[in-house]
Residue, then its C-alpha position, 0 to 999 in steps of 0.5 A: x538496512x530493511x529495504x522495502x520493495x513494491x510490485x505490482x503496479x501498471x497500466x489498467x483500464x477503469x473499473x479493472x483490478x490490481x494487486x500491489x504487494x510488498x515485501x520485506x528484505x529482511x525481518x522487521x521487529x517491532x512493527x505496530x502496523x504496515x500500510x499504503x500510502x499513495x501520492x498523486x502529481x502535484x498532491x500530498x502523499x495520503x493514506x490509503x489503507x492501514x493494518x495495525x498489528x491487531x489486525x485492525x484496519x483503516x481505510x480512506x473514504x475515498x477507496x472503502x468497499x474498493x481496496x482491500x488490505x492483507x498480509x502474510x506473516x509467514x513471508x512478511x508481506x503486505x498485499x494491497x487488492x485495487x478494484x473498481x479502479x478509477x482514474x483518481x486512483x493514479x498515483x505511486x504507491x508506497x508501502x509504510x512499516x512503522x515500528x511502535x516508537x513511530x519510525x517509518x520504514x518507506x519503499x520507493x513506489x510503484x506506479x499505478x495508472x488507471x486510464x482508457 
């Protein structure tokens, strides 16, 4: 079993900046893409950023020019950088791989709370 693992939320005040990242426990073969996904209290879980094995990239409107998605392939990791945090942004983050036949590998969030 790959276990997906989250660092990196907390507590920020509005307009500061976080980094969330995620690790991989073991190799993942064939991964089309990694990404973050974020699921507020009472909402669905949505997309929040998305890079695919090209290097492409997709975002939701609602964090473009804010987030930022990278990763190291040396250490299989995916990065998420948070600024101009705002409230809205509160939720658990879940780090995604999906393999090419569509199979979603989750970790178990991590809590990010933006508020004064």
């Amino acid at each position: 079993q790959v276990q997906l693992v989250e660092s990196g939320g907390g507590l920020v005040q509005p307009g500061g900046s976080l980094r969330l990242s995620c690790a991989a426990s073991a190799r993942l073969f064939s991964i089309s893409a990694m990404g973050w996904y974020r699921q507020a209290p009472g909402k669905e879980r949505e997309l929040v950023a998305r890079m695919f094995n090209s290097g492409n990239t997709d975002y939701a409107d609602s964090v473009k020019g804010r987030f930022t998605i990278s990763r190291d392939n040396a250490i299989h990791t995916v990065y998420l950088q948070m600024d101009s945090l705002k409230p809205e942004d509160t939720a658990i983050y879940y780090c995604n791989h999906r393999s090419i036949i569509g199979t979603d590998y989750w970790g178990k969030g991590t809590l990010v709370t933006v508020s004064s």
